[in-house]
N, C-alpha and C positions, 0 to 999 in steps of 0.2 A: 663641614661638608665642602668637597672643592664646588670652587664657582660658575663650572661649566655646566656641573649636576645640578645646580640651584637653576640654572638659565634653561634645562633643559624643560625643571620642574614648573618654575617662570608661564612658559610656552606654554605648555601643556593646562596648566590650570586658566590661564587666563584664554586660553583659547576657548575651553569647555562653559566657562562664565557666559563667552560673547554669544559662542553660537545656542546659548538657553536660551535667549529673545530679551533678556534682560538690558535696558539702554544703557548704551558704552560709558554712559558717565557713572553708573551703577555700580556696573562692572567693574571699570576699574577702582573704583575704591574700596570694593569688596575683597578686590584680589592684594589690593595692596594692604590693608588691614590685618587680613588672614594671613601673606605671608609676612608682615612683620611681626603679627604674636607669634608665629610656629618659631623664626629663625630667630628673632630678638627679645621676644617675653612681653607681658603686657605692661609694660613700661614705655613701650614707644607709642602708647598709645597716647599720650602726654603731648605730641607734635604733632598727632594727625591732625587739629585743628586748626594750628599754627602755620603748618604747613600747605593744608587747603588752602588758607587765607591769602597766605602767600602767593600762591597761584597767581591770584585777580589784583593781588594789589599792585597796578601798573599803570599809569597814565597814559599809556600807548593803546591798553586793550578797551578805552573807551572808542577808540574809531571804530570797531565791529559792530556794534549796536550801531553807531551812526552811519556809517558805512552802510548796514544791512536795512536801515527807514530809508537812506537814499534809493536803495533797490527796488525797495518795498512799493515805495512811490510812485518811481518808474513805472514797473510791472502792472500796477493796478490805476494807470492810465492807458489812454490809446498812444501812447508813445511809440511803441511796436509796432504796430499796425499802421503807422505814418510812418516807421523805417522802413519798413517792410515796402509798403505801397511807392514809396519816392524810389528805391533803388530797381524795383523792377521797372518800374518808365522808363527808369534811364538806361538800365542793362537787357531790355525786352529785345533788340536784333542779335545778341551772343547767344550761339551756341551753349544751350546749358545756361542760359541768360536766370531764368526764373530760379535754377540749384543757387546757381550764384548768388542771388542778389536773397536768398533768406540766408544764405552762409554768411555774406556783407552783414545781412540786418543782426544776424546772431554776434557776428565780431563788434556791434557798436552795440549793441546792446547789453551783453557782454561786459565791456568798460561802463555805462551805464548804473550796470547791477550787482556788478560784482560776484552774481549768482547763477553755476550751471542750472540749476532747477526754473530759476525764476525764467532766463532766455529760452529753456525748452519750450516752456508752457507756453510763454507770451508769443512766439515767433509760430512756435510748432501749431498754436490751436488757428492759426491765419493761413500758414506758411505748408500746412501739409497739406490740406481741402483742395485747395488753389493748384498743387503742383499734379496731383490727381487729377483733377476735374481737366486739365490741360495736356494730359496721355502723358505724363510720368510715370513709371511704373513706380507699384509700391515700396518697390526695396530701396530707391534712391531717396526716394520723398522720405521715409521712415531716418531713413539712414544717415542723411543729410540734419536733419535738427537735430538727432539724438546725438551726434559730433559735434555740428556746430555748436550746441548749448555747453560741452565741455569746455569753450574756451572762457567761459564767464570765471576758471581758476585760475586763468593765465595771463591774459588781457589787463592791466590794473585798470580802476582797482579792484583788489583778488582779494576775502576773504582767506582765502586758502594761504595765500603770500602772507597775510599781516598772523597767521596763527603761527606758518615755519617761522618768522621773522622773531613775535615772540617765542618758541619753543627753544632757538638756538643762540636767539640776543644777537642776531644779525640784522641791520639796517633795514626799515622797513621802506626805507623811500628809494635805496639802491636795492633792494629786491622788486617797486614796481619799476623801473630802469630797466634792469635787466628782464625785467617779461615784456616789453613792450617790444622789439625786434621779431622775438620769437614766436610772439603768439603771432603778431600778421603777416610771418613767413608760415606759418602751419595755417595760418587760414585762407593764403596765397595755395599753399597744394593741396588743400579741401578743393579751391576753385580750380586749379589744375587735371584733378579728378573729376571735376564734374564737365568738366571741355571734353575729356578723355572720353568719357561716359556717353555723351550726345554725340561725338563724332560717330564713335564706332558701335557702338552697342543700342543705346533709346533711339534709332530710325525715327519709330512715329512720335517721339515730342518733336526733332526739328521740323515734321510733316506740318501738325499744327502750329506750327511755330509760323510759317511762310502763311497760313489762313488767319492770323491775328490781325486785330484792328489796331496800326500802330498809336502811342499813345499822344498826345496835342501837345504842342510847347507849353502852353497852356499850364496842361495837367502832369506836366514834368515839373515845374516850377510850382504850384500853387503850394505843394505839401512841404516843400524847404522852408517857410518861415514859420511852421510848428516843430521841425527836427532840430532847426541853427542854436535856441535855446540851450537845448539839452548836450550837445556838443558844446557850446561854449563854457556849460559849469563843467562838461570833464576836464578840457581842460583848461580850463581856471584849477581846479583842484588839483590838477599834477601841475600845474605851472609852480604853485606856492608852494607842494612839496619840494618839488627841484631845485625849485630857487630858494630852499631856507627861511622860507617869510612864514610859514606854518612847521606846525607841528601836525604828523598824521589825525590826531585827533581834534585838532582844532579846522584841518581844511576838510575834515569829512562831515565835522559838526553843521560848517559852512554851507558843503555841498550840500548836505539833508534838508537844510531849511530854503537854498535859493532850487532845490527840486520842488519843492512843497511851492513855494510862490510860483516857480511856471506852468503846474499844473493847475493851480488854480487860474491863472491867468490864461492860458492857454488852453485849457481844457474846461475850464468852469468846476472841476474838482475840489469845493469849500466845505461842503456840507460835516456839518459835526460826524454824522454818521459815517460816511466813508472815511474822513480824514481818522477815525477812531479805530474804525477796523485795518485801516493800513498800520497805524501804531499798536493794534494788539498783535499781530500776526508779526511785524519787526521785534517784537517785545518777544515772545513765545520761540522766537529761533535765533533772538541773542543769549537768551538764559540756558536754550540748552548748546550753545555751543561753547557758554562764558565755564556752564558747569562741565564739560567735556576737557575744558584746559585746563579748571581749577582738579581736577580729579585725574588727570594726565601727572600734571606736575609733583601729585603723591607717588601716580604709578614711578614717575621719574626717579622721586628721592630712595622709595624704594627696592629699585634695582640699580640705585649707587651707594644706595647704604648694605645691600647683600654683596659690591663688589661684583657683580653679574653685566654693566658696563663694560668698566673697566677690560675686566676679561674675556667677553664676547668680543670687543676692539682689537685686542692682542692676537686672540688667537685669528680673526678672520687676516689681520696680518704676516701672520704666519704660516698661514695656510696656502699661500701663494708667494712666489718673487717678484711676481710680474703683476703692475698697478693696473695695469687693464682685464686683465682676468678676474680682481678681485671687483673689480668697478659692475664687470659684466656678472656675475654673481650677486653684487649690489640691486643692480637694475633685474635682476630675473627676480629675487626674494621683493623687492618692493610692487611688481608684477602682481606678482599670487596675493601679497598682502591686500594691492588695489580691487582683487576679485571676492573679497569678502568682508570688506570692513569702507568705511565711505574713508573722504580725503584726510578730513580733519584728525580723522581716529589712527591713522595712521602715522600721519605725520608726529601728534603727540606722544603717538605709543614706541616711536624708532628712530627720531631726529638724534635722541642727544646718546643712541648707539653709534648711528651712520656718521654722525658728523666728524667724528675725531679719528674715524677711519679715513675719511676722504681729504681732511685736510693733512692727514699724517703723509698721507701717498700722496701728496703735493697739488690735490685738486682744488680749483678756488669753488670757495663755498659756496659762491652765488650763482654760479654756472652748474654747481651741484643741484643747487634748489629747482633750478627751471628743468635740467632732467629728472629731478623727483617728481616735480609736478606736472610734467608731461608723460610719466608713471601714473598718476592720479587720476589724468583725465582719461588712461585707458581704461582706468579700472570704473570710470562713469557707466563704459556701454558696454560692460562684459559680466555676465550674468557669475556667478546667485545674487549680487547686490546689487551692481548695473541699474542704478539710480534712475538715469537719462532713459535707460528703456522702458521701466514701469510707467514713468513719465509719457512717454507717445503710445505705449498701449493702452496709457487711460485717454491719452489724446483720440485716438483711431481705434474702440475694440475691435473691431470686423477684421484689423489685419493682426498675423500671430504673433510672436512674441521672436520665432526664428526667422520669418521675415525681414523683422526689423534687425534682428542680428547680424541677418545676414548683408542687409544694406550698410548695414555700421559696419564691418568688417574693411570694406579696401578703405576707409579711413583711420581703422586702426591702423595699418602698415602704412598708409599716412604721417601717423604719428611718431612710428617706429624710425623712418627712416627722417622724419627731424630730429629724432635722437641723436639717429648717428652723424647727418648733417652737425650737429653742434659739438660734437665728436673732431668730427674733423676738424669743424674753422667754430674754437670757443670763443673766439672773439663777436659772434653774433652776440653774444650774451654780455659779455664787459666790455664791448667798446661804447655804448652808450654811457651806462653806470663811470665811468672810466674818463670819460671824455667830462660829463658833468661834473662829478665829486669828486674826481681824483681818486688815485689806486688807494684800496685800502691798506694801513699798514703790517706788515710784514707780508703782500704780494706781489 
């Protein structure tokens, strides 16, 4: 059967799988089972185990578990709520002072957790009451954490970066390099938007804004020596990535345990019982994301063993002369994909098609990753899946669901138009990576 008709077949059955409700690690080993006995006989069933295995057998993918107890930890202290409270002191006379300063708490918190979910909730269940109760309207308040929280995919360290990183065998520590420009220029025009916003449109937040009790030097300062901590292990942990002194999995291993001593220190967080439920709950969303990659990596061999790669590659190359039209075809199909399936699922389900597209049409890979993944973080707050929305509607019931959409929205074309920013001048994205580790070879 030609391999276009296989890809088409591919599509269609593994789409029908997802949207049963059945979990995408399920899924896809279902789909990739089923189509390796129809097209290969059940003889290949001989490697599915081998195969699975292969998946996890990596010493790189033990930083996601550790990585995701650093988050864990985070999140399930008052760390938030001391970002949150220190940056609105200091940003209370800006116009859009209070949007601002949970977009701030979200971008550090963010590098923190590594987790869009985790920032939603931690920021959003502080950060939205607050912006309300101060004559915000609901569509900004809503709109604002459900955005901000998408940058916990971008910001290292990224979860989302150390899965593309594995999926395509590209540099996990020049992939957080290259997110660190981008993500706090998208969270620079988050803050852009929200000036915009108070100038001409929210009248009555700057009204209440002029009837605020400014806040004491005092009380500007008091909340900096529980936040300095926590800023220091980030970056202590990208200092030892950058500089070759670790490995991703041994500075993440690091970072989890000097988070765990400063909230006990700092927070008085010791007790067996919390410290256990922070460990079951990092436990419970490293398994399903380890078995999400182990089950990927079948879907993977799968459709290089059907030749359905290969050929999907070719042809989207030949379907166009011109690398920009094929790139922006790229970016519309990783779109719709962001609108039905979460970050992870995607990435595993389409990196190691896209990838040999984009490097064939001369794009560098890592500059690729950060407009994938700024693909990913649209498809956070864009419904039927729109993670980050379910997220502040459990935050907020009383407000709707297109409310919130609709607050999210001029941060979508936010996003949009960082795309095209790195479009134009890609050296946002490799001049860091670049400047540190030198060009990688053959770009």
């Amino acid at each position: 059967m030609d391999p276009l008709m296989i890809a088409l077949i591919v599509a269609v059955f593994t789409l029908i799988v997802l949207f049963s409700g059945i979990p995408i690690a399920f899924g896809l080993s279902f789909v990739s089972i089923a189509l390796l006995i129809v097209f290969e006989g059940f003889q290949m069933l001989d490697v599915f185990a081998e195969t699975f295995y292969a998946g996890l057998n990596s010493f790189v993918l033990l930083s996601i578990p550790m990585f995701i107890l650093m988050g864990m930890a985070v999140a399930n202290s008052p760390a938030g709520k001391d970002l949150y409270t220190g940056l609105d002191r200091w940003l209370w006379r800006v116009p859009g002072g209070l949007v601002i300063s949970n977009i701030g708490a979200c971008s550090i918190f963010a590098a923190l957790s590594g987790s869009s979910p985790a920032t939603c909730a931690a920021i959003g269940t502080m950060g939205i009451p607050e912006m309300r109760k101060r004559g915000y309207s609901d569509q900004i308040a809503t709109g604002t954490i459900a955005a901000g929280g998408t940058l916990g995919v971008l910001i290292p360290p990224s979860i989302v970066l150390i899965v593309y990183g594995m999926a395509t065998g590209t540099s996990i520590g020049r992939l957080f390099l290259a997110g660190i420009v981008p993500g706090f220029m998208l969270a620079s025009l988050f803050a852009v938007w929200a000036l915009i916003h108070s100038y001409f449109i929210d009248k009555n937040a700057a009204k209440l804004l002029r009837n605020r009790k400014p806040p004491t030097l005092r009380e500007k300062f008091e909340v900096l020596p529980r936040i300095f901590p926590f800023l220091a292990i980030i970056i202590g942990v990208l200092y030892v990535l950058y500089g070759g002194v670790a490995t991703p999995s041994e500075a993440s291993g690091v970072g989890a345990f000097l988070v765990f001593v400063m909230i006990a220190v700092v927070y008085k967080i010791y007790q067996p019982k919390k410290i256990w439920n922070i460990v079951k709950v990092s436990m419970k969303e490293s398994v399903m994301i380890m078995f999400i990659i182990a089950a990927s990596y079948l879907f993977a061999f799968t459709l290089s063993q059907l030749y359905v790669t290969q050929s999907l590659a070719q042809s989207m190359i030949e379907l166009s002369s011109n690398k920009w039209m094929i790139f922006l075809m790229v970016n519309v199909f990783l779109l719709v994909a962001g609108f039905f399936l979460p970050p992870v699922a995607v990435i595993v389900m389409t990196s190691a098609i896209l990838l040999p597209v984009i490097t064939t049409l001369g794009f560098d890979p890592y500059w690729f990753a950060i407009v994938f993944t700024i693909n990913m973080e649209i498809g956070l707050i864009t419904p039927p899946v729109g993670l980050n929305l379910y997220i502040i509607k459990g935050i907020t019931p009383d407000v709707s669901l297109s409310t919130i959409l609709r607050g999210s929205f001029p941060f979508m074309m936010m996003m949009v138009l960082s795309i095209v920013i790195l479009c134009i001048f890609p050296e946002i994205v490799t001049w860091l990576p670049d400047k540190l580790m030198g060009k990688p070879l053959g770009y």
